[in-house]
TIVEXTI-137808 format. One record per atom (N, C-alpha, C): x, y, z; residue in three letters. Coordinates in steps of 0.02 Angstrom, whole numbers, plus 50000, padded with zeros to 5 digits. Each point is the difference from the previous one (the first is absolute). Example, Ala and Ser with C-alpha at 12.3 -4.5 7.8 and 13.67 -1.06 7.14 Angstrom:
506604971650390Ala;499555005950000Ala;500455006050000Ala;499825005349964Ser;500425005950003Ser;499615005550037Ser;
This chain:
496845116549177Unk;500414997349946Unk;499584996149951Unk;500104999449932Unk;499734996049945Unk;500434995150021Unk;499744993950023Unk;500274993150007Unk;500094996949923Unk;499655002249941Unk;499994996449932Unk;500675001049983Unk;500285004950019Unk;500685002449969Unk;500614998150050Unk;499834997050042Unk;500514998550068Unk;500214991049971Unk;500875000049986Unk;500124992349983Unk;500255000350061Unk;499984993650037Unk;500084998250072Unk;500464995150006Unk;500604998950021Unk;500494993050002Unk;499804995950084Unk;499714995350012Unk;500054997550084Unk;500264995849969Unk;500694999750076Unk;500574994350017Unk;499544996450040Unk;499964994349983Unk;499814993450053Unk;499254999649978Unk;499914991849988Unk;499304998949982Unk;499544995650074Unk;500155001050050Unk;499554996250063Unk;499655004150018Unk;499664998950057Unk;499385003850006Unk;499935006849990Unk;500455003750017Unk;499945007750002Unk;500185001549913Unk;500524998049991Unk;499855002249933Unk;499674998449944Unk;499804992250009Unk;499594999449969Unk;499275003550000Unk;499905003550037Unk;499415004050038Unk;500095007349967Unk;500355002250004Unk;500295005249967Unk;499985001049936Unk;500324996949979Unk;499884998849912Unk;499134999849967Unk;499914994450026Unk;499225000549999Unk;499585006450004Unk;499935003150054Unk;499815005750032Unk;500295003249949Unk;500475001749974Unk;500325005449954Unk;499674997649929Unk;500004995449990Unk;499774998749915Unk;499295000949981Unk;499804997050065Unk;499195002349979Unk;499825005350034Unk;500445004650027Unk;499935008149998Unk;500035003449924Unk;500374996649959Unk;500185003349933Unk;500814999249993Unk;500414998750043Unk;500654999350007Unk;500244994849921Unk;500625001149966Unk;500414994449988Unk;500384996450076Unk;500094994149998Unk;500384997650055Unk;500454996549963Unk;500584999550025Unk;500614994450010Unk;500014996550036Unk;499974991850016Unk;500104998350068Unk;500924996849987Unk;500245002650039Unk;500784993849995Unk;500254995350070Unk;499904993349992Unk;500004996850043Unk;500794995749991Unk;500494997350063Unk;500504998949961Unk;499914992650025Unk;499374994250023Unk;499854996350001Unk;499814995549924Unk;500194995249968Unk;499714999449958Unk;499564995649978Unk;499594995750069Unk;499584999049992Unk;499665001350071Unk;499575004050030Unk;499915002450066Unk;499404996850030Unk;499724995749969Unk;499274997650034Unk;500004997850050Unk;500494995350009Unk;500024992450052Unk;500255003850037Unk;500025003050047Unk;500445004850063Unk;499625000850060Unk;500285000150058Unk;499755001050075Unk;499554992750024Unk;499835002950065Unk;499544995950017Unk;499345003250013Unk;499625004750047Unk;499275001550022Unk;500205007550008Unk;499415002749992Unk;500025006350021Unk;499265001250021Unk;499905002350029Unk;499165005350051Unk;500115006249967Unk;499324999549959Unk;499975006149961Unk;499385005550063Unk;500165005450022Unk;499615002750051Unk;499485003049948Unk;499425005350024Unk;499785004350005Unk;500265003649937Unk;500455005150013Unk;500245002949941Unk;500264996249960Unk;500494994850009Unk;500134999449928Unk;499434998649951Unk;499544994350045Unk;499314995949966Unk;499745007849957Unk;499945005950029Unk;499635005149995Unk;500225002849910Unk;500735000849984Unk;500575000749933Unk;499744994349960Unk;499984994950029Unk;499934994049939Unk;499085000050002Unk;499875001750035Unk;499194997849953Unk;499915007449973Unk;500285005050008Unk;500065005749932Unk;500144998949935Unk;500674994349992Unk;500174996849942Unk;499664994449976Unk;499284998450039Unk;499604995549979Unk;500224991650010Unk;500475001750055Unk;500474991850017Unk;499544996950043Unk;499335003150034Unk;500084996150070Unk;499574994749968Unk;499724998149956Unk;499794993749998Unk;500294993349971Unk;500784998749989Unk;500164995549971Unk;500655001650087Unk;499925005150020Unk;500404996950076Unk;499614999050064Unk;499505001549979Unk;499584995050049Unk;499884992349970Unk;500054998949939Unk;500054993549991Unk;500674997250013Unk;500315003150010Unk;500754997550006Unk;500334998650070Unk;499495004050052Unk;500295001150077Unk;499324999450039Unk;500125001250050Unk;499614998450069Unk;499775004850023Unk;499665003450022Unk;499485005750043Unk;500134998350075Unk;500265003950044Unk;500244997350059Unk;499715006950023Unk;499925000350086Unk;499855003650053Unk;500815001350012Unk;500195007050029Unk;500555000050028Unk;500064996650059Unk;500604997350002Unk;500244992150052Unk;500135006050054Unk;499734995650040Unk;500035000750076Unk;500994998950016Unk;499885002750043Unk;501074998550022Unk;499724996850076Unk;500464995649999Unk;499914995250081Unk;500844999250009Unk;499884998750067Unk;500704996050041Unk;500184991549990Unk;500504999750004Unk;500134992049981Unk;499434994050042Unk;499905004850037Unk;499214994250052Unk;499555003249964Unk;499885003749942Unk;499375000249973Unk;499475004750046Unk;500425005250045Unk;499785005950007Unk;499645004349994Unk;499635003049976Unk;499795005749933Unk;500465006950026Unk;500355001849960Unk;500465006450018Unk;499695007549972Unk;499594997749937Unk;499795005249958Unk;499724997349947Unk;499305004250017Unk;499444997349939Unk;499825006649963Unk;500204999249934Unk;500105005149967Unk;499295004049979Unk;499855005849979Unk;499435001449953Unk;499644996349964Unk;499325000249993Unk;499744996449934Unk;500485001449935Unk;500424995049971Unk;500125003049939Unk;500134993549942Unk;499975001049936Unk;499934996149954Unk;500774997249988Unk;500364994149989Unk;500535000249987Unk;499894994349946Unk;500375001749930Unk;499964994249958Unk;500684995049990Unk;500304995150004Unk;500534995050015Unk;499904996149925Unk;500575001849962Unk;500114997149940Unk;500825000149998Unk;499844992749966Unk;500844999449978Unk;500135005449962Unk;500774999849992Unk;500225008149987Unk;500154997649926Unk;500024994549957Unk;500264998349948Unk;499204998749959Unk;499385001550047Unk;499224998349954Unk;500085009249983Unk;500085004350067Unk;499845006949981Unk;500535001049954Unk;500564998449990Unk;500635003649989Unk;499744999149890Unk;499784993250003Unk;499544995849934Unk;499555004949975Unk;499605004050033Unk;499435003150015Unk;500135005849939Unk;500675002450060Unk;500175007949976Unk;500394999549927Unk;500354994749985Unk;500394998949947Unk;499314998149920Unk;499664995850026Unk;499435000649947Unk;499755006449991Unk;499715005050027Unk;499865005750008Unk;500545004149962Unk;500585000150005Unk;500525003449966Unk;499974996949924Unk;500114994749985Unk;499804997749949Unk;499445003149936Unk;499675000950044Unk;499125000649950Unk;499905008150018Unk;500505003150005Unk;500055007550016Unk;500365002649926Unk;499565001949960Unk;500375005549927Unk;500655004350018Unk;499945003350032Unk;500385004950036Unk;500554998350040Unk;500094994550001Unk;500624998450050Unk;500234995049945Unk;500715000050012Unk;500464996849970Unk;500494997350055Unk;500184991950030Unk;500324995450036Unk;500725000249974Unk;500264999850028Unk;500864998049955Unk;500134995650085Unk;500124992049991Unk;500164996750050Unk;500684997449982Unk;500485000050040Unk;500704997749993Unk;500565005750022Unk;499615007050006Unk;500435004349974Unk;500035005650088Unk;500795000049997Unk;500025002650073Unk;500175008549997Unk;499855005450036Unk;499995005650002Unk;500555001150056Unk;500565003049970Unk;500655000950040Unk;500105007050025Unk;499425005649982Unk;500135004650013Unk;499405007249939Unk;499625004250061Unk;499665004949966Unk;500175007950011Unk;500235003149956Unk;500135006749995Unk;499375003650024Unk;500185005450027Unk;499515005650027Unk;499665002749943Unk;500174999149939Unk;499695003949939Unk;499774994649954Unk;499874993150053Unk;499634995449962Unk;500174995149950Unk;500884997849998Unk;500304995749956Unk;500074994550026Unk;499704995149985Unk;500164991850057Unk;500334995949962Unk;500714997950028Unk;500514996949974Unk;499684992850016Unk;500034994349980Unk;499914992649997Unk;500444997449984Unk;499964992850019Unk;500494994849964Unk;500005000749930Unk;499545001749959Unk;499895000449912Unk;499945006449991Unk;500145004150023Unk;499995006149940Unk;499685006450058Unk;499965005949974Unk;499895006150037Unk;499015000149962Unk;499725005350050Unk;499285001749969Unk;499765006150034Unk;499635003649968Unk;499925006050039Unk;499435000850030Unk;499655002250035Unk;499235000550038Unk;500025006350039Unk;499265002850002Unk;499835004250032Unk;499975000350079Unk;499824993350017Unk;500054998550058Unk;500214994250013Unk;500524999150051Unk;500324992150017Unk;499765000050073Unk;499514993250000Unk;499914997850073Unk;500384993050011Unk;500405001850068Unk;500374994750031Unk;499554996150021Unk;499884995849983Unk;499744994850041Unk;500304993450008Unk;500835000250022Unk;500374993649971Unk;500095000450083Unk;499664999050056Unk;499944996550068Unk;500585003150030Unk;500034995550047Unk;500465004050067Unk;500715002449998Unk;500264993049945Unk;500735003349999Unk;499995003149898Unk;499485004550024Unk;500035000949914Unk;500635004649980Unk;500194999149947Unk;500405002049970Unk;500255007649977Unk;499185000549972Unk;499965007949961Unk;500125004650087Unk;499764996750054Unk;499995004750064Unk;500785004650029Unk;500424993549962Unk;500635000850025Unk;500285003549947Unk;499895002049945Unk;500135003749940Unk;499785008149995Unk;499384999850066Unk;499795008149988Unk;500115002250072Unk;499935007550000Unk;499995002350043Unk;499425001950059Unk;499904991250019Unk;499395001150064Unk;500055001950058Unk;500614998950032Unk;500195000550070Unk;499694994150035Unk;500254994649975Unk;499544994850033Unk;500464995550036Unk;499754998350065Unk;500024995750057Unk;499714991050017Unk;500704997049984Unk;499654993749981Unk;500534994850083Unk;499394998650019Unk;500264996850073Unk;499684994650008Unk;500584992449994Unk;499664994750018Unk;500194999450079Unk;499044998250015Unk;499764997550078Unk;500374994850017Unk;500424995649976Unk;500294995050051Unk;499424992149988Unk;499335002049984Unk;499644993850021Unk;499914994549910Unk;499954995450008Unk;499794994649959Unk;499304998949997Unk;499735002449936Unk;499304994249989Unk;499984994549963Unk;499504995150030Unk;499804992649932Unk;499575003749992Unk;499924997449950Unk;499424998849933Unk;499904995749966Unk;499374995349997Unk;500004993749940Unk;499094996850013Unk;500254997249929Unk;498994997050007Unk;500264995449999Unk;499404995050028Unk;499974992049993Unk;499264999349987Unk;500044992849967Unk;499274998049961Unk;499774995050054Unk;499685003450046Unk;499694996650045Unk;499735007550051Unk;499384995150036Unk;499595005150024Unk;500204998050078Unk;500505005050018Unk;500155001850061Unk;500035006750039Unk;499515003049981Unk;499955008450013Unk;499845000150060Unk;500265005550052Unk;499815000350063Unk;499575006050016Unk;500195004349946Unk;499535007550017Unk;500025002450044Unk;500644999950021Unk;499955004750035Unk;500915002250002Unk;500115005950041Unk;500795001550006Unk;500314999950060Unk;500224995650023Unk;500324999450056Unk;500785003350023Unk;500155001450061Unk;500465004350022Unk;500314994750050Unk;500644994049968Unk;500174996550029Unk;500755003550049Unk;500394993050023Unk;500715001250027Unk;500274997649933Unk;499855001049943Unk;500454997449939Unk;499985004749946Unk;499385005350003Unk;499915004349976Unk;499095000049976Unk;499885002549943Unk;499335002549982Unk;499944993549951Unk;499444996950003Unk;499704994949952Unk;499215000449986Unk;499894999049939Unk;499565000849973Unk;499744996449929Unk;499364995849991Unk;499774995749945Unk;499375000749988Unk;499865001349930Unk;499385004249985Unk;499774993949948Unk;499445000849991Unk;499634995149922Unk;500315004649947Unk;500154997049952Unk;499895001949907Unk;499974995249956Unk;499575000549958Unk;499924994049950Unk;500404993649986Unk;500004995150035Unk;500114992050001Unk;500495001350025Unk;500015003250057Unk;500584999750064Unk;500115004750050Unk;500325002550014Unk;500555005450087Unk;500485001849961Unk;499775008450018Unk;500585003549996Unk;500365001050070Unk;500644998849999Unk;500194999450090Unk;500685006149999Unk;499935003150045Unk;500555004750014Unk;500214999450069Unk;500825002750017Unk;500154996950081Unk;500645005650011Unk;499865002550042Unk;500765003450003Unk;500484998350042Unk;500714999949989Unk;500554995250035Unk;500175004050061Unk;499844999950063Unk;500095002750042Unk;500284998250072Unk;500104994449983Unk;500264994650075Unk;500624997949951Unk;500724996950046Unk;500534998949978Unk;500034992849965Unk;499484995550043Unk;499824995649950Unk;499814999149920Unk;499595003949983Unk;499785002249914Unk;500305001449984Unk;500515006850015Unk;500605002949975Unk;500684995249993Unk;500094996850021Unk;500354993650004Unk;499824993649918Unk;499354999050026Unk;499784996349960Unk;499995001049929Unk;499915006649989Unk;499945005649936Unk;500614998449971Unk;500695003550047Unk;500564998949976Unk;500664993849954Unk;499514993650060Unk;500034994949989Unk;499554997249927Unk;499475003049990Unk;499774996149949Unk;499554992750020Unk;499905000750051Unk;499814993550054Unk;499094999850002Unk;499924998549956Unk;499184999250000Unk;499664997450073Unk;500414995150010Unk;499694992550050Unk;500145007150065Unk;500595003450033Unk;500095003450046Unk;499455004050004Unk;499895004349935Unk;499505005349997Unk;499364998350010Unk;499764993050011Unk;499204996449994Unk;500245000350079Unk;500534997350036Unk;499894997350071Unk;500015007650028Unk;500345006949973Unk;500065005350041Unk;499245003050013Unk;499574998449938Unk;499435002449989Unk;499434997750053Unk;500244992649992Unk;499584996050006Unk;499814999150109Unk;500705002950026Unk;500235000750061Unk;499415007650015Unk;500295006849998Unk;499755003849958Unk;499305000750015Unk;499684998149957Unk;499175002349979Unk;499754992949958Unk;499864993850054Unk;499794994449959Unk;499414999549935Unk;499695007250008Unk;499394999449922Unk;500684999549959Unk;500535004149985Unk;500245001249958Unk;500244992749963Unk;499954995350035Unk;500434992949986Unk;499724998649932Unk;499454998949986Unk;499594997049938Unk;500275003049957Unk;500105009249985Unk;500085003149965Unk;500764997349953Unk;500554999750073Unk;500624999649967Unk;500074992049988Unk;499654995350036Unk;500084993149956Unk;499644998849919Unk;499665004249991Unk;499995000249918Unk;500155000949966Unk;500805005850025Unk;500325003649960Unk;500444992949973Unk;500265000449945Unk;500124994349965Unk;501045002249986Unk;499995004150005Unk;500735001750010Unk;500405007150010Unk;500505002250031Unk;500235004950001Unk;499975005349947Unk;500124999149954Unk;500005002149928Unk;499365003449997Unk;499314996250027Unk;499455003849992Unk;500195007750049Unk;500014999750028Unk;500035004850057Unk;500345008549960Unk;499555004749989Unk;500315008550015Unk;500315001550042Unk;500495000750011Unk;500395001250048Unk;500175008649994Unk;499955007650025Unk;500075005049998Unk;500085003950068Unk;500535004749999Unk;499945003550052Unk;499795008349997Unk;499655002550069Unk;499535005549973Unk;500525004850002Unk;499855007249944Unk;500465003349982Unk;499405007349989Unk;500555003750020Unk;499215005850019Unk;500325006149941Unk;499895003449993Unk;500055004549938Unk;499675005749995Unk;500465006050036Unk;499715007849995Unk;500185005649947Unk;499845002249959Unk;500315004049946Unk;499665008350029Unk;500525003350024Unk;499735006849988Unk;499785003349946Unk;500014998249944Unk;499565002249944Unk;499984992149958Unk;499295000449954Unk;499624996049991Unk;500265001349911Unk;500175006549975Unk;500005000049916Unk;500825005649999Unk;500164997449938Unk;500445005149991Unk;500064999149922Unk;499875007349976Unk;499785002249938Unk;499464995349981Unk;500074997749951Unk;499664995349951Unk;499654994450027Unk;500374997250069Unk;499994992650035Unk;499535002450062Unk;499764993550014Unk;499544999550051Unk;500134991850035Unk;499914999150061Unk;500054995250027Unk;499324997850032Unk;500004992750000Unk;499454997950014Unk;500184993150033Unk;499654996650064Unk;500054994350029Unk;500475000150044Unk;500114992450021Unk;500725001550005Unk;500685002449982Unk;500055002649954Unk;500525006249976Unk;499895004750032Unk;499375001950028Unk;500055004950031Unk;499795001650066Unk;499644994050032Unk;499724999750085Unk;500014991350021Unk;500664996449962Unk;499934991950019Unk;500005002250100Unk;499594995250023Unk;499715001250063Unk;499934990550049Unk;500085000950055Unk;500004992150049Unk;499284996849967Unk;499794993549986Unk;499264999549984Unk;499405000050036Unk;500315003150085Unk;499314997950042Unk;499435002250006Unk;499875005349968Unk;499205003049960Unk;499934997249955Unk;500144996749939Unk;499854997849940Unk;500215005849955Unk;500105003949991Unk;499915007149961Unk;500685000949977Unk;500354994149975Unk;500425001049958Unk;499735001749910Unk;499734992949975Unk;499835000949928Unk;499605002550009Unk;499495001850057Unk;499215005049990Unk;500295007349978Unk;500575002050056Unk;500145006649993Unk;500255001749917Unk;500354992649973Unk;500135003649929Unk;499675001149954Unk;499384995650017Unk;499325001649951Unk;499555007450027Unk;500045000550052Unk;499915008350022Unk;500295005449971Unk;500814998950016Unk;500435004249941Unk;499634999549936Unk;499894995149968Unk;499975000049923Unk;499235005149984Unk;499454999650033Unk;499555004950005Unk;500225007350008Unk;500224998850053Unk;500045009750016Unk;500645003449941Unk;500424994849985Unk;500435004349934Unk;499515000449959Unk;499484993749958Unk;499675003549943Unk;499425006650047Unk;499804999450041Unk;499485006050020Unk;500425005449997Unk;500755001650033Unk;500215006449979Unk;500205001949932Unk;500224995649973Unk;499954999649920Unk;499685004349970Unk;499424995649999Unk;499315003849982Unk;499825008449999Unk;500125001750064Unk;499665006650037Unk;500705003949997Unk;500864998050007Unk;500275002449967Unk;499955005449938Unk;500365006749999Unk;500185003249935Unk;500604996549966Unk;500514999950042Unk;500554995649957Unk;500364995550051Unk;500354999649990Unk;500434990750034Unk;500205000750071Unk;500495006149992Unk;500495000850059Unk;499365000350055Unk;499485004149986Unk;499335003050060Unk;499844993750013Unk;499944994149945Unk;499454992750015Unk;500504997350059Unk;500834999249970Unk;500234996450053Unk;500125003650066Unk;499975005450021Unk;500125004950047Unk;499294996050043Unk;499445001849972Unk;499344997050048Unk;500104994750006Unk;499824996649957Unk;500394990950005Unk;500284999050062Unk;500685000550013Unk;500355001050062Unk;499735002050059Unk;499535008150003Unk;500055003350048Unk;499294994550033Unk;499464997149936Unk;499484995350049Unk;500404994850010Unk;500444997249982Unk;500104992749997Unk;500524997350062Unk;500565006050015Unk;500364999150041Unk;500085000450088Unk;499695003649988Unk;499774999150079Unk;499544994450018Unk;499424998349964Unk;499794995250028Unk;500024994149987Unk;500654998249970Unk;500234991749984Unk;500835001850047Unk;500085004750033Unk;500345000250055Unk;499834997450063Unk;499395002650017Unk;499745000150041Unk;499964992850003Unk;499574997049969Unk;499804990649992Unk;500684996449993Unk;500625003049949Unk;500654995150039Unk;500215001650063Unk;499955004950037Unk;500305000750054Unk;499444997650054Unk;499434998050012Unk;499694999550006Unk;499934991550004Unk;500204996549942Unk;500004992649984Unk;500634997950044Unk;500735004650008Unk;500424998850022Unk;500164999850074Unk;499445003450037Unk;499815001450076Unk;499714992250019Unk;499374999749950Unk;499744991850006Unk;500234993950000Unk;500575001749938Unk;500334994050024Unk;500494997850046Unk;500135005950015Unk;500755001550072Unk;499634996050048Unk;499315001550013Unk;499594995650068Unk;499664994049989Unk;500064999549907Unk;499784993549985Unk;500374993550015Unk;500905003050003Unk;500314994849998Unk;500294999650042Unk;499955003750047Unk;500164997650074Unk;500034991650007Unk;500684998250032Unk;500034992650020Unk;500025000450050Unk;500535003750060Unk;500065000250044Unk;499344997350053Unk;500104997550029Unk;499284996250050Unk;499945006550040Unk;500155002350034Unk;499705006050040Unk;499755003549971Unk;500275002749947Unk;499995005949965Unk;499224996449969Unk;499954993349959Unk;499185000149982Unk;499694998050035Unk;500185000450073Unk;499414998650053Unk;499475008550012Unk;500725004350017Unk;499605006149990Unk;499655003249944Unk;500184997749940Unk;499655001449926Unk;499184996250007Unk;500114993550008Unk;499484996650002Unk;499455003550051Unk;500375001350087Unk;499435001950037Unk;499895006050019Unk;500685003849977Unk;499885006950043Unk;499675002449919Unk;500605001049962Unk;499925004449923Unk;499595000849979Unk;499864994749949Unk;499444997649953Unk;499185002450034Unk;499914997550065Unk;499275000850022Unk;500025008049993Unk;500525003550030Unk;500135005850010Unk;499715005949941Unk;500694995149926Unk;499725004949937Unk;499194998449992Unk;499664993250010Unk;499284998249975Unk;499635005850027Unk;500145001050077Unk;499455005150032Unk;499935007849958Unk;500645003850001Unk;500185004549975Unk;500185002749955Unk;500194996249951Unk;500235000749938Unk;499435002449964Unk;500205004149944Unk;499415002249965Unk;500124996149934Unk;499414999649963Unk;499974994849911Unk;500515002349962Unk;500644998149996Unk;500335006149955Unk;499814995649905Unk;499484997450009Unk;499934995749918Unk;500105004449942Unk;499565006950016Unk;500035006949930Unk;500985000150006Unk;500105001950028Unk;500614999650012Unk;500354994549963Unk;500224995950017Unk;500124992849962Unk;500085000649937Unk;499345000449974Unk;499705001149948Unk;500335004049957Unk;500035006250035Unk;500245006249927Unk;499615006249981Unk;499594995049966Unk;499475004849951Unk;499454995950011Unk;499235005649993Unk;499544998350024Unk;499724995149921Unk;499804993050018Unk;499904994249956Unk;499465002749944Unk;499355007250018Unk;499754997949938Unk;500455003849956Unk;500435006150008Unk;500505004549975Unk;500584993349950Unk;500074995650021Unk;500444995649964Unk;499844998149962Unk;499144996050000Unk;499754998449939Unk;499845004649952Unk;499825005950031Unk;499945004249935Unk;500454999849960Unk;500645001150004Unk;500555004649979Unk;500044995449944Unk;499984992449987Unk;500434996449952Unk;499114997849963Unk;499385003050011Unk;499375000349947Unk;499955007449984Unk;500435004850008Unk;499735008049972Unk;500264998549945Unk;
């Protein structure tokens, strides 16, 4: 395909689509971005950028203002609430930046991009198969519309994906505090999964609600309960949640998994969570959507015309961001084991069990082979 002649509309400006757009404009693309946030910077708390994603963004020439922005970490070891070792992962690079320095990152970048045009305020209620995207302000036409408006996106429920959206039942926190209480590592408590990493002038801390205590506490709104459930629990975690300065700080989300038997219909294409939202216990939620955003412009590219780009698109992309949610969703089924028996045998029978035998599934993980990623967004 001539990308010069391709105008492109992406719904949603966070990582994946902001990734997207990019990747498309300095392919030769016009871009649209429509975000229905109207001012989107200040948002989330941390994210671990893996391998691939790191691999997309230093194609777009990002990785040196997010390495100033985040932390260079070893993948964390997973231990038992006695500090165990359960599983020591691969050598692998993991970068830990607040999600509102990268999220900064990608929005400057959109900015200082000729080719892309921002419209922030403005919500997308719905995209025709022949490429008409209705908004809160007015209709516009594009050659190609990528969903990228997240898990419960909108345009998903407007086309014909066949898609499967099933919430897991479980609760995650999420929140930074400005203080250096990182534990580095991920523990597999009776309260659930906790975990506190370094990022610039503080901890990013994540915890999942898994004992009736948290879930309680959650409901309640009960900060002081949720420090003593923790704190009972997995005592590193104590420091973490006495810094938290109030409820209000706290992300509160529950995981919601998201299968679409097809990925495009006509005109539209799905990307991220719109189209594989997944449990987070690989990390390879926002990695996988910056993966997506590569392999659509590579079929693009090598594409004759659209329908063929999104047909490949799909046929690499879907199976193996299946594989890694279903996959993340197995992990966390044994991650969050509370039951005391049940993680006595995880701890001594399981875990040693997968260490001996298990083979590296990291390429796997992964996706696509890392120097293949950087190419795609410098050809």
């Amino acid at each position: 395909m001539k990308l010069e002649d391709l105008h492109a509309v992406v719904a949603g400006s966070a990582i994946g689509g902001a990734a997207t757009a990019l990747l498309l404009a300095r392919a030769g693309a016009r871009v649209t971005v429509l975000e229905k946030v109207a001012h989107p910077r200040a948002v989330g708390a941390g994210i671990a950028i893996a391998e691939n994603g790191l691999a997309v963004l230093e194609s777009l020439g990002l990785l040196p203002a997010i390495e100033r922005a985040g932390r260079l970490l070893d993948a964390p070891r997973i231990v038992s609430a006695a500090g165990r070792t359960l599983f020591a992962p691969p050598a692998a690079r993991i970068m830990m930046v607040r999600r509102s320095a990268l999220h900064g990152i990608l929005l400057d970048a959109l900015a200082a991009e000729p080719r892309i045009e921002c419209r922030f305020g403005v919500e997308v209620t719905r995209a025709s198969r022949d490429g008409i995207v209705t908004t809160s302000t007015g209709e516009l036409a594009a050659d190609l519309v990528v969903a990228a408006d997240g898990v419960h996106s909108q345009i998903r429920t407007t086309g014909e994906f066949g898609a499967r959206v099933r919430d897991r039942g479980i609760a995650y926190l999420r929140f930074l505090v400005d203080a250096e209480v990182a534990t580095g590592v991920e523990a597999w408590t009776s309260a659930g999964i906790f975990g506190a990493f370094p990022v610039p002038d503080g901890t990013y801390v994540y915890a999942s609600a898994g004992s009736r205590a948290t879930r309680d506490a959650i409901a309640a709104r009960d900060l002081d309960a949720l420090r003593a459930a923790w704190s009972r629990a997995y005592p590193p975690a104590a420091p973490a949640f006495a810094a938290l300065e109030s409820f209000d700080a706290l992300l509160v989300d529950r995981v919601t998994r998201v299968d679409c038997a097809r990925w495009f219909d006509g005109r539209v294409a799905l990307l991220g969570d719109a189209a594989h939202a997944m449990p987070p216990n690989l990390g390879q939620g926002a990695n996988s959507a910056l993966v997506d955003a590569a392999v659509l412009l590579d079929e693009l590219r090598t594409a004759d015309e659209l329908a063929g780009a999104l047909r490949a698109y799909q046929a690499r992309r879907q199976g193996a961001v299946r594989w890694v949610a279903t996959s993340a969703a197995r992990l966390g089924a044994i991650a969050e084991l509370t039951n005391p028996l049940a993680r006595f045998l995880r701890d001594r029978l399981l875990m040693p069990l997968a260490n001996t035998f298990a083979g590296d599934p990291t390429a796997r993980v992964l996706q696509e082979p890392i120097p293949a990623l950087r190419a795609i967004g410098r050809a």
